[in-house]
C-alpha positions as a Python dict, from the first residue, in 0.01 Angstrom:
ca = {
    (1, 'X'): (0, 0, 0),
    (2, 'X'): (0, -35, 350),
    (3, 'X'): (-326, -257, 558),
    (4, 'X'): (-387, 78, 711),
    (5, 'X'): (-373, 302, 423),
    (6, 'X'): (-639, 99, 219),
    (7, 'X'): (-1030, 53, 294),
    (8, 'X'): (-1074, -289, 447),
    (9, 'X'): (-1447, -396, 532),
    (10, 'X'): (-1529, -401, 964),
    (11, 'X'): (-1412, -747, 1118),
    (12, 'X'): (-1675, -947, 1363),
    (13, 'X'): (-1489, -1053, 1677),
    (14, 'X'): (-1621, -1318, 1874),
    (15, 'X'): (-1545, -1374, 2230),
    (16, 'X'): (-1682, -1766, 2362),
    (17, 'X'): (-1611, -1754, 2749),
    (18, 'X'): (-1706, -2153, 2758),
    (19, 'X'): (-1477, -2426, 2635),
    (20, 'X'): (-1594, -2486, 2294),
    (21, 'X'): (-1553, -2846, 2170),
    (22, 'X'): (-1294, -2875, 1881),
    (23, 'X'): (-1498, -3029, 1626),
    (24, 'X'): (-1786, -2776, 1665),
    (25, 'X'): (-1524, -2487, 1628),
    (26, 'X'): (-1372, -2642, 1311),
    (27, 'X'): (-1742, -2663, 1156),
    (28, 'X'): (-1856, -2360, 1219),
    (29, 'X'): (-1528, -2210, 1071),
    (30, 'X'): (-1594, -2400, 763),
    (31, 'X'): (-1934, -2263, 742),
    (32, 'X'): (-1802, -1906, 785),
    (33, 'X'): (-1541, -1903, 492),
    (34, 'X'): (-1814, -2009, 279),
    (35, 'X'): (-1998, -1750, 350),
    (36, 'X'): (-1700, -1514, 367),
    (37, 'X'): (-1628, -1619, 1),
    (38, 'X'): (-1956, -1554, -142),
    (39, 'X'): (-1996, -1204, 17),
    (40, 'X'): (-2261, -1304, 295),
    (41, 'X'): (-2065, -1246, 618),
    (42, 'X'): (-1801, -1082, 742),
    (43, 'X'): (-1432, -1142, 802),
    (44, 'X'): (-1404, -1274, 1179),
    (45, 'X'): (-1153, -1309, 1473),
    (46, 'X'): (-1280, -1588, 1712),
    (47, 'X'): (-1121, -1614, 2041),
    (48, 'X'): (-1158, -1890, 2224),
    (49, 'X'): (-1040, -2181, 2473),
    (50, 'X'): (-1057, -2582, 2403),
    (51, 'X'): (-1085, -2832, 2626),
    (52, 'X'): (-738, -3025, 2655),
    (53, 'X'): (-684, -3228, 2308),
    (54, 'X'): (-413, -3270, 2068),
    (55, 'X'): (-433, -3178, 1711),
    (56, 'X'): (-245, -3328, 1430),
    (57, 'X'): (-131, -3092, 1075),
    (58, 'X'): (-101, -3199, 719),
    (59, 'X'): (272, -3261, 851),
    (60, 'X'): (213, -3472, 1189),
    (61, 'X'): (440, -3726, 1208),
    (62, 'X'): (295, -4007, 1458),
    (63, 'X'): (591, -4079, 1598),
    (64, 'X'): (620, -3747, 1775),
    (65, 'X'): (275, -3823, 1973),
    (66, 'X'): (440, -3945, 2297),
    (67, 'X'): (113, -4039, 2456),
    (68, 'X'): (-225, -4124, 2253),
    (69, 'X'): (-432, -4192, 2540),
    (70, 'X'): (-373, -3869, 2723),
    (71, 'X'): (-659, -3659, 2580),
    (72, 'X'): (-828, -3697, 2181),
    (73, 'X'): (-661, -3645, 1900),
    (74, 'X'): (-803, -3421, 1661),
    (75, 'X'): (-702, -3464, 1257),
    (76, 'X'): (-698, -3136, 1101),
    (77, 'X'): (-642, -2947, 744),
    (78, 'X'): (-384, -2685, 868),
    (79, 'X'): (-21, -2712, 832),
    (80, 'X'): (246, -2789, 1081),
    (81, 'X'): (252, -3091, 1342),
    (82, 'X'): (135, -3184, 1636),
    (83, 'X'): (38, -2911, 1918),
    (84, 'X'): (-234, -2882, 2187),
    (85, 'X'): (-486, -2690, 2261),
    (86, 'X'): (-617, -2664, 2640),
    (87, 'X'): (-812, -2439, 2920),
    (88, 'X'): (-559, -2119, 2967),
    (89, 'X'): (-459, -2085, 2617),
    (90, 'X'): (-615, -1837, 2411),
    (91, 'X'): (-713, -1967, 2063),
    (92, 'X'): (-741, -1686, 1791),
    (93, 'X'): (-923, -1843, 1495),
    (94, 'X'): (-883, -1554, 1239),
    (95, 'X'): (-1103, -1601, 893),
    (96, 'X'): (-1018, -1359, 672),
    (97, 'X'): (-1009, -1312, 299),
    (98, 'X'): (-660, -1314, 181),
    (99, 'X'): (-784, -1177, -183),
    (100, 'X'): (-867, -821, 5),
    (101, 'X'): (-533, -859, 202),
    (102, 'X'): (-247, -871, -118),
    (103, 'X'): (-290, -1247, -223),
    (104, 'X'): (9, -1339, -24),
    (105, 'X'): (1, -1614, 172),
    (106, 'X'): (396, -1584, 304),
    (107, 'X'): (269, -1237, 418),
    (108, 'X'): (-25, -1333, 572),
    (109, 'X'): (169, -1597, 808),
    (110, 'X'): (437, -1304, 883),
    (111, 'X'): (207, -1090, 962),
    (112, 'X'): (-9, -1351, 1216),
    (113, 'X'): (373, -1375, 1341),
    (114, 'X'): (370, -992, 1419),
    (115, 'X'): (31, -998, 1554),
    (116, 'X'): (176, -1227, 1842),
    (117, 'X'): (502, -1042, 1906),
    (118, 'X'): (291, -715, 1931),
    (119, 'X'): (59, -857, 2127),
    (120, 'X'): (346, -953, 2373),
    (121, 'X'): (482, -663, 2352),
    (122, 'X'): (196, -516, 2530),
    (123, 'X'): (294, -706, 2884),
    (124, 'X'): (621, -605, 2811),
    (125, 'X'): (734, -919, 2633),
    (126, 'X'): (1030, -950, 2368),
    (127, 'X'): (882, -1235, 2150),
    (128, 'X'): (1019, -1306, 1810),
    (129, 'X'): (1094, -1526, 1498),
    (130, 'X'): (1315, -1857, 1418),
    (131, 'X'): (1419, -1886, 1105),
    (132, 'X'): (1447, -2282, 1165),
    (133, 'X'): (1137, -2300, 1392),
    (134, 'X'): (771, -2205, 1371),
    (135, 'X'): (626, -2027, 1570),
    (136, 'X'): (695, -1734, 1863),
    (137, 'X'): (940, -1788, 2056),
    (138, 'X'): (1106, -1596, 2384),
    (139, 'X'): (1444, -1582, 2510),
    (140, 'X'): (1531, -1638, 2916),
    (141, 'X'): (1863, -1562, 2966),
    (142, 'X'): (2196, -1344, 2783),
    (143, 'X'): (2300, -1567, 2457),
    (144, 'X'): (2633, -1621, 2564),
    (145, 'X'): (2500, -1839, 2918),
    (146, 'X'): (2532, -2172, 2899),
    (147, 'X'): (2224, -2236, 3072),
    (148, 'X'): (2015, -1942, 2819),
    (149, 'X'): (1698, -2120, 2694),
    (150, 'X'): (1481, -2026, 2493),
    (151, 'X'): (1079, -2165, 2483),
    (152, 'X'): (755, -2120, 2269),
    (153, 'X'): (483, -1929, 2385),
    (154, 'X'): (265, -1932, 2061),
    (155, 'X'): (170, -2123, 1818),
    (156, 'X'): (75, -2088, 1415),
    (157, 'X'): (-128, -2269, 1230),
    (158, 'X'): (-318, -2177, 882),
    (159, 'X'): (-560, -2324, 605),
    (160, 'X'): (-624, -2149, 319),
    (161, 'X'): (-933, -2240, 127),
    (162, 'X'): (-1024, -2038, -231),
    (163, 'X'): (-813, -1757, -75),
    (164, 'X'): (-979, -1731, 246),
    (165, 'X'): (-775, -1816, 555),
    (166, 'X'): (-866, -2007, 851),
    (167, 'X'): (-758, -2145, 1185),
    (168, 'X'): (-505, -1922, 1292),
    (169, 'X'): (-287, -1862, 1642),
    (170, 'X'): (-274, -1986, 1977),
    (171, 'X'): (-112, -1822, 2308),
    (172, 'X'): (-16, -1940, 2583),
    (173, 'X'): (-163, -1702, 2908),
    (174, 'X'): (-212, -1985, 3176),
    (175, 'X'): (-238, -2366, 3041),
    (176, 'X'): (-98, -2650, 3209),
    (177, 'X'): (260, -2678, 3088),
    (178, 'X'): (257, -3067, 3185),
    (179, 'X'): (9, -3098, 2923),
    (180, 'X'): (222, -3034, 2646),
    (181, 'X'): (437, -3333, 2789),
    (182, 'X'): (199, -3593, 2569),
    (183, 'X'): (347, -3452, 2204),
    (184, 'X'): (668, -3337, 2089),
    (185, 'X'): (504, -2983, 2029),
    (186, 'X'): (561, -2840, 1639),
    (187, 'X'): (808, -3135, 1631),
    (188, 'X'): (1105, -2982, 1817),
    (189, 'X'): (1226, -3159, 2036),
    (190, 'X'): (1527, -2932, 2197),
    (191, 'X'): (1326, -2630, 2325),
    (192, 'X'): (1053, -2603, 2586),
    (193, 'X'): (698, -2422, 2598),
    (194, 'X'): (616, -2147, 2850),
    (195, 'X'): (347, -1873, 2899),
    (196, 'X'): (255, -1547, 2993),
    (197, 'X'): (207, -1706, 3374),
    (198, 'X'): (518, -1893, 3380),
    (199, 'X'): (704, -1558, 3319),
    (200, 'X'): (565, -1381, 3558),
    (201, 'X'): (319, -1181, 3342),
    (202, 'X'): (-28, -1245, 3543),
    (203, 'X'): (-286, -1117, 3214),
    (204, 'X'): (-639, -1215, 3249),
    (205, 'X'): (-807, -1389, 2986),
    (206, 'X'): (-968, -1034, 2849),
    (207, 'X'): (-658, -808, 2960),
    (208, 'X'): (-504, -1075, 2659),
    (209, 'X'): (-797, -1049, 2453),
    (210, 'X'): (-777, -642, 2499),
    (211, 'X'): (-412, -637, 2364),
    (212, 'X'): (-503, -922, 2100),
    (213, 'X'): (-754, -697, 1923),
    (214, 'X'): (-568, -318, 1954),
    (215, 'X'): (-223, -543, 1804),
    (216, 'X'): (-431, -699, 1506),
    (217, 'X'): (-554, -383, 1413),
    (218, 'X'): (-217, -193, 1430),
    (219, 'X'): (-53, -505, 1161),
    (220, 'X'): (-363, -573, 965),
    (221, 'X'): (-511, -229, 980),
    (222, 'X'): (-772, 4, 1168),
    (223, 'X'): (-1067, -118, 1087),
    (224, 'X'): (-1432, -35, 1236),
    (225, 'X'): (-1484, -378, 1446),
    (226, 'X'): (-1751, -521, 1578),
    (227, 'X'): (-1762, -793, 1901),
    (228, 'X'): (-2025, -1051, 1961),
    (229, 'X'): (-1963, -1219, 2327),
    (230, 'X'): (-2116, -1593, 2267),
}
């Protein structure tokens, strides 16, 4: 059965428009999937910006932070590597209770993957999949040119606890490119990191957040939502 074909209970979105610091966010996530869990909140989107910081998966390796001193460095629970987090990037921390969603965890990461092409498909664009790299990815240039490129505009990350997800996505609309210059972002090394700026594509931080919510509920279905601006 399709996400939009099945009842699914209203999601909370909440919109921070100050940097919110990393720790707090990671707490306050913890506290929600409890609560998620046991019935006494709802499933919730929160979008969001960091100040600059690094933050380190279950599979960092420390040799691919090129510069500890450049801004903290933030342990976490999700998967992946190293990647950073910064003012221009939009964070989407999704909670949501995989149980209620098919029990598939594989899904759930392909669909967070859709959420970001359609979402980029919205400013007109093409993101997609790498079958040998995570994330989203966009192409500059015909295949065949020997000078075609292609860079990472968004980044996954997930934790699953007792079947409810957390942490979630990150896009790139505006950060500081040079910023990204202190890890070896996701551990790959031969591809660079761009943004909805840096292609041309001059979104505003809630023109992004308008095309982030219509695109989640399109892959993970129409449901009634609600949005709290903190």
């Amino acid at each position: 059965m399709a996400a939009s074909d099945r009842y699914l209970p209203p999601v909370e979105w909440r919109i921070s428009d100050n940097a919110v610091a990393y720790t707090d966010a990671v707490s306050w996530m913890e506290r929600r999937i409890t609560d998620i869990r046991i019935g006494s909140a709802p499933e919730t989107i929160w979008l969001l910006e960091h100040p600059p910081l690094y933050t380190a998966g279950t599979s960092a390796d420390p040799s691919e932070l090129l510069d500890c001193n450049r801004f903290p460095v933030f342990q976490t629970g999700r998967g992946g590597r190293y990647t950073y987090h910064g003012p221009g990037q939009r964070v989407a921390y999704a909670m949501l209770d995989l149980k209620n969603r098919g029990g598939d965890v594989r899904q759930y990461v392909y669909d967070l993957e859709q959420w970001l092409i359609e979402t980029l498909s919205e400013f007109s664009i093409n993101g997609d999949r790498r079958e040998d790299r995570i994330g989203i990815w966009v192409r500059q240039g015909a295949p065949s040119n020997p000078v075609c490129r292609e860079d990472k505009i968004a980044a996954i990350g997930v934790r699953v606890r007792k079947w409810v997800a957390y942490h979630g996505v990150s896009l790139n609309v505006e950060p500081d490119l040079s910023h990204f210059n202190g890890i070896v972002p996701c551990g790959i090394k031969d591809h660079g990191i761009t943004s909805l700026w840096n292609l041309g594509v001059t979104a505003t931080m809630p023109e992004v957040d308008c095309a982030l919510k219509v695109s989640f509920e399109r892959v993970f279905g129409r449901e009634t939502t609600n949005t709290v601006a903190i």
